[in-house]
N, C-alpha and C positions, 0 to 999 in steps of 0.2 A: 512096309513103312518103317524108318527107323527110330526106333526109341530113344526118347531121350531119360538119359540118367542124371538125377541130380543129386549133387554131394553136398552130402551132411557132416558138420563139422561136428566132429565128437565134443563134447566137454567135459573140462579135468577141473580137478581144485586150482591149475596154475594157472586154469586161463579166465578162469573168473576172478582172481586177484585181479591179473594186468589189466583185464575188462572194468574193473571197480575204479582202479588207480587213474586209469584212463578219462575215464567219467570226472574224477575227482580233479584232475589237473584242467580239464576242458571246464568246470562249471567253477574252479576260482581266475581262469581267464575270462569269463564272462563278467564276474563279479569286480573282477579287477578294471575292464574296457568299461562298466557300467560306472564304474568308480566311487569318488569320494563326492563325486557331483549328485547322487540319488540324495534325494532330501532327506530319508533316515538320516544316510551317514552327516550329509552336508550341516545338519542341525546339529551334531556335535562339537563342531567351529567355532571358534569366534571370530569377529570382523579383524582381520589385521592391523598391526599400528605399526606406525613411519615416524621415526623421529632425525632429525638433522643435529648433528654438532653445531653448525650453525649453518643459519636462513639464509644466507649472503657470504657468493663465492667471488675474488676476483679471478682474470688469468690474463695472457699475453698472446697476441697473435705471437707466434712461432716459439712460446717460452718452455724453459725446458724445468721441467720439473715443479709447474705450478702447483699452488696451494690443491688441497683435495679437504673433501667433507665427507666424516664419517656417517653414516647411513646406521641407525640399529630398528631392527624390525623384529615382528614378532607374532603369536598367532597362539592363541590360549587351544591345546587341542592336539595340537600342529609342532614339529620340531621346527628349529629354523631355518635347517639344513633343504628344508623343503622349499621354504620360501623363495618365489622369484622376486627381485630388483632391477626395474628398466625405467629408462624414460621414454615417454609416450606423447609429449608438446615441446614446441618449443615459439614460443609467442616469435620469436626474431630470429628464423634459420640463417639471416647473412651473420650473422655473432656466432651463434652456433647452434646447431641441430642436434633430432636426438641421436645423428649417428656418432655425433662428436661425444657423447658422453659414454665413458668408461665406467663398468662396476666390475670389483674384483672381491674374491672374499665369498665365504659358503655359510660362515653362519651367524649369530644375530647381528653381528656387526660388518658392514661392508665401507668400502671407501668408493667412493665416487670421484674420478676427475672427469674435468671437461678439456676439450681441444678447442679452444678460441680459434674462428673463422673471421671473425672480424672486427672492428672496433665497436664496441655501444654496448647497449646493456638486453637481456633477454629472462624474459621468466622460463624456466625447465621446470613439467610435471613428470615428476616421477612414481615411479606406480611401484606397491607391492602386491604383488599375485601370492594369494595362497591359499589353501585347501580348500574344497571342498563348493570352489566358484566365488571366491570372495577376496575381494581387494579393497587397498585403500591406496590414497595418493598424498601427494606434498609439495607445494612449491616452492622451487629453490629461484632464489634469484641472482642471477650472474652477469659479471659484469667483465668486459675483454677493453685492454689498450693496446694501443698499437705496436708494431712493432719494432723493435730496435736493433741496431747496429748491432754485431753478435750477439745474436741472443745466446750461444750456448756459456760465455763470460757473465751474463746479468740470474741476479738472482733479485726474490723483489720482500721485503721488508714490511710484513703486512700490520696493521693494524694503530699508522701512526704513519705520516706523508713531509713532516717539519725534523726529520733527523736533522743533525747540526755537530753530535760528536761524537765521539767511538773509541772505546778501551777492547782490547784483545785480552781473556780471559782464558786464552790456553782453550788445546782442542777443540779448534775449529768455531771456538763461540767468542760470540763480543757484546758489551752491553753498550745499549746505543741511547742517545741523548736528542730531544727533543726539543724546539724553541718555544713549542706554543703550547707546553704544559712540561712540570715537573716529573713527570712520571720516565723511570729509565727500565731498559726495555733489554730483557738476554737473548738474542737470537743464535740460530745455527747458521753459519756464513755459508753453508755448503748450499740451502734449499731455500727454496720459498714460503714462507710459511710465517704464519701468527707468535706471537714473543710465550717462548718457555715459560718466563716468569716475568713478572713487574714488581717497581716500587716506585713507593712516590714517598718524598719525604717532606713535603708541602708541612705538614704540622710541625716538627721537627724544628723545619726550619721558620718557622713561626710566619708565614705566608700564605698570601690565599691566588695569587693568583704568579703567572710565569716567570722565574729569573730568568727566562730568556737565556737557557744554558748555551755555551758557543763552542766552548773551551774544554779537554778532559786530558788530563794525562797522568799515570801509573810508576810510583814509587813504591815496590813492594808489594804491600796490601794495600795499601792504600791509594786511593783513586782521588785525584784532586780534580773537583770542578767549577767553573767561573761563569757567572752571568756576563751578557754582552757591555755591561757596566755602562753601557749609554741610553740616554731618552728612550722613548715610544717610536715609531712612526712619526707620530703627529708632533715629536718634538716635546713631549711632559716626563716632567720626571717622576719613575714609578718605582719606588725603592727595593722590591721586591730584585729588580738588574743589578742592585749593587751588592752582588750575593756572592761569594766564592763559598767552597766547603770540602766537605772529604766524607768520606763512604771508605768502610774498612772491609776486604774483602776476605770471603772464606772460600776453599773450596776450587772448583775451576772445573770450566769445561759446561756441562747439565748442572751441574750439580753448583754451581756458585750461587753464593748468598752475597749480600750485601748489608750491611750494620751502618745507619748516619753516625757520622762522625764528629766533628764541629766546625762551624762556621766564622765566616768574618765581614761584615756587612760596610766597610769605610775604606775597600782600597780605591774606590773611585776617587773618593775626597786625598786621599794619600799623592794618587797620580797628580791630581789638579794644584795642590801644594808645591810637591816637588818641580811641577814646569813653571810654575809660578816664580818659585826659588831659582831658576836658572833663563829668568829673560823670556816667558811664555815662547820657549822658541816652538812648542807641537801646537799652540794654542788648545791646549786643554780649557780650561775657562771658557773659554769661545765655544768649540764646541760641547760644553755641555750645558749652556746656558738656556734658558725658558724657552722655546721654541726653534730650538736648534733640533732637524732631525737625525738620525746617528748617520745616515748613510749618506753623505755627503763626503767631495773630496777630502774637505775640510772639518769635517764631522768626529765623532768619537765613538768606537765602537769596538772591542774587545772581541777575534775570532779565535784565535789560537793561545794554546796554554802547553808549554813544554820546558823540563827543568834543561839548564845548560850541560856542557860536555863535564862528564865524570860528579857532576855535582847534586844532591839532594836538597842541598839548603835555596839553588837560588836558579832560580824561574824565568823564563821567558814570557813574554807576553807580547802574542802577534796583533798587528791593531789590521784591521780593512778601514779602518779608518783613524785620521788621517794620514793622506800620503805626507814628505818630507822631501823638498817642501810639499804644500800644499798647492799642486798646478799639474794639470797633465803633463805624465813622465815624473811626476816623482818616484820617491825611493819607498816601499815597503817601511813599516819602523817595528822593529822590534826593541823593548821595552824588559831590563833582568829586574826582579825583585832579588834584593840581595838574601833577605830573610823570609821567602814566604813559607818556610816550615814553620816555622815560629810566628808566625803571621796567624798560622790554622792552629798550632798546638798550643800556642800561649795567649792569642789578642794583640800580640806587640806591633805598635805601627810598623807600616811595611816600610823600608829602605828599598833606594833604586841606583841602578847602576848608569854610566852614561849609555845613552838611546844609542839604538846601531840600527842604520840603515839601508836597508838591500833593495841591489840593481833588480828587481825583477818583473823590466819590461814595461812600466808602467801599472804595472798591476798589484794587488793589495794580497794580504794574507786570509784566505779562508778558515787551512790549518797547519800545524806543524805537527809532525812527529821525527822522533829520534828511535833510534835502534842500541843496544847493548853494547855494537861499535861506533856508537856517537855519531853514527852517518844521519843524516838529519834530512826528512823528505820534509817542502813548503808546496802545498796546495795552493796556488795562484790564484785569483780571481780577482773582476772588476771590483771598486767598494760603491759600485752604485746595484749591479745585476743582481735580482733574487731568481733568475732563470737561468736561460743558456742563449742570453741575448749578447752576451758578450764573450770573450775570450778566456780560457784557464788552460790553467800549464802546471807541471810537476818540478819544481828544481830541487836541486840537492846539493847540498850547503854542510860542512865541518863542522856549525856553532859557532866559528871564532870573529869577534868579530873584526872588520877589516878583510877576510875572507870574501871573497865573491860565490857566490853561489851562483849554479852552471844548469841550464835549461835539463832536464832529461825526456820531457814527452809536454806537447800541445795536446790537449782534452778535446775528445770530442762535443759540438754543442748543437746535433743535429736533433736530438733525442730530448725529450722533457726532465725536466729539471736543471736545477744548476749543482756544480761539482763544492762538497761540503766537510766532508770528512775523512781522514785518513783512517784504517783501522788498523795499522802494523807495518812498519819498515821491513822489508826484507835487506838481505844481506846484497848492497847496491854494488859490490867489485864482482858477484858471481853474473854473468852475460845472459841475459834474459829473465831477469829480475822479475817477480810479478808482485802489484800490489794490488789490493780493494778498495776501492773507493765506496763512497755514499754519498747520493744527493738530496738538496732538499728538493722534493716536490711539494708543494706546499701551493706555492701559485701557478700548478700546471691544470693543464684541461687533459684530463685522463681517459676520459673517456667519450669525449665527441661532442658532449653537451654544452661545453661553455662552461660545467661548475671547475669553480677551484679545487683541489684536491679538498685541502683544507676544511673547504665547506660540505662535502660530502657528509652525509645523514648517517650513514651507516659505518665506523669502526674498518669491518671485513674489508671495502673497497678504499679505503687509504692505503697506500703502502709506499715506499722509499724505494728507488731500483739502486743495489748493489752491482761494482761490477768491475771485475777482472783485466788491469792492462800490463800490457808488456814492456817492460823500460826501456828505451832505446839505448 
């Protein structure tokens, strides 16, 4: 029979190290697979916390570079480099799901965007995971509009829907003007997103409630701005409209401040004198009489505010109302203050020059601006539409008058809002010119429901759409 031999492993000092070490690495992989989930350790934890920049997101079916909410989490215990950030609900996946939200970012602070699927609004629960089997959540509430005509040209203007006017502030920022409150607003023209900084000079200017700003244009440091100087809606006169003022700038770009300047509260009364003095040929008087509303053909109302060619002393004043005559197919009227530097720097009644008025197609003045070469862009529109129910066009016009001013681009008005404010002339001889516009949304339905912009509960889901055209 054959014997069986069996082999015996001798043992050294070396091999009981590797034998120790080996043990040693195999019982902190157990310890590790057992984890931070054993209630020893797990008792160490605290419950996590989810905090949101803010509660309420908007975004845009197909927009590019919508608003995002910072995300800060955290974990008494726990680094937060640990912590996970997902969404895990989504009350309305045709808006958007949780596939649609993005978190980027490793430590206590992350960002979160969403990709809007569809128009309406949806609650997202977002969840933080962390140590030791313990999470918390947080509801964000988000809201998508539709989509527009290039979206990669729109940028959208969060937290204010009644823009109305726009000063360029160098580097890529502009501070934007609102109808339906005093508050002016620095944004970065490049993205979407909530205002840098605010001011509102409501005490200042010794008021409590809207000048109904229309008008802005930039001398310098100084920023001169004009209430619509006409009635209500409803036709009452609210004196707070008959506001012009100045705001003295520092700074540019992030970094601009803004300083109230002073005010002048009687160019309305100024205007109505002066046409009075010349055979009421605009019927001033008329239209700002008890029950007259501003926005009529024959109405009065104050859009546009820009100083004339080469001059700081003396001022243009674009009316959307009234045309000249006053009948479908009148003329635009623009209106110079001879003195309105001295109008803000001294109180001196304002002086006016004779009215000029432009061919532009039957349509009325939103806004104007001029450029450092006197080239001069007019914002066209109806003086009845606060939408995009009617027609708007870009012309561009020398300042002189007598001059006819020459179509450059029909506005598109498939998209909500109506066309409102210019933010910067570009140099109109070089061939493919691009400007930015802004509208009001103000009486748009943003989001499916029927509410007005305007009336929106919430700040975050107001916004204005900016957006990029090409001049023909």
């Amino acid at each position: 029979m054959k014997q069986t031999t069996r082999r015996t492993r001798r043992t050294t000092p070396g091999n009981e190290q590797r034998a120790t070490r080996r043990l040693g690495v195999a019982a902190l992989a157990a310890l590790t697979l057992a984890g931070v989930n054993s209630p020893a350790l797990a008792a160490g934890y605290g419950t996590p916390t989810i905090a949101f920049s803010a509660s309420y997101l908007s975004g845009a079916v197909g927009g590019v570079g919508d608003p995002v909410v910072d995300v800060t989490v955290g974990q008494s215990g726990a680094d937060a480099s640990a912590l996970v950030v997902s969404a895990t609900a989504s009350s309305r996946a045709s808006v958007a799901g949780t596939g649609d939200v993005t978190v980027t970012g490793a430590g206590a602070v992350r960002q979160l965007a969403v990709t809007a699927r569809g128009r309406g609004y949806t609650n997202l629960t977002v969840k933080v995971g962390g140590l030791g089997g313990k999470s918390a959540t947080k509801t964000l509430s988000y809201a998508a509009s539709a989509a527009v005509a290039n979206p990669a040209d729109a940028r959208y203007l969060v937290g204010a829907c009644d823009s109305s006017a726009a000063v360029d502030v160098g580097g890529g920022y502009t501070v934007v003007a609102d109808d339906e409150s005093n508050v002016l607003r620095l944004y970065d023209r490049s993205r979407s997103a909530a205002p840098l900084k605010t001011w509102d000079f409501s005490s200042q200017l010794g008021v409590s409630k809207e000048v109904d700003i229309e008008g802005a244009t930039r001398i310098g440091d100084t920023v001169y701005w004009t209430g619509s100087l006409g009635n209500n809606k409803d036709g009452e006169y609210k004196a707070p409209r008959n506001t012009v003022f100045t705001t003295t700038l520092s700074g540019s770009g992030a970094s601009t401040q803004l300083a109230y300047g002073r005010s002048y509260k009687k160019l309305r009364d100024d205007l109505v004198a002066w046409d009075k003095g010349n055979g009421n040929r605009y019927g001033f008087a008329a239209g700002t009489a008890e029950g007259e509303a501003p926005k009529q053909i024959d109405g009065f109302n104050v859009e546009g505010l820009e100083f004339a060619p080469g001059s700081t002393s003396t001022a243009y004043l674009g009316f959307r109302a009234p045309l000249a005559p006053a009948v479908p197919g009148g003329k635009a009227l623009v209106v110079p203050v001879t003195n309105f530097d001295r109008v803000l720097s001294t109180g001196a009644k304002a002086t006016f020059g004779a009215g000029i008025e432009l061919d532009l197609g039957g349509l009325a003045i939103r806004d104007m601006r001029r450029n450092a070469a006197n080239q001069y862009l007019i914002l066209a529109g109806s003086w009845a539409a606060d939408d995009n129910s009617d027609p708007y066009a870009l012309y561009q016009w020398d300042g002189v008058a007598g001059h006819a001013p020459v179509k450059r681009a029909d506005l598109p008005t498939t998209d909500p809002g109506g066309w409102e404010a210019i933010v910067e002339v570009p140099d109109l001889s070089v061939a493919g010119a691009r400007v930015q516009l802004i509208t009001d949304s103000g009486s748009a339905d943003l989001y499916g429901d029927g509410a007005e912009a305007k009336d929106l509960t919430h700040a975050e889901w107001k916004k204005a759409r900016a957006a990029w055209f090409t001049l023909n």
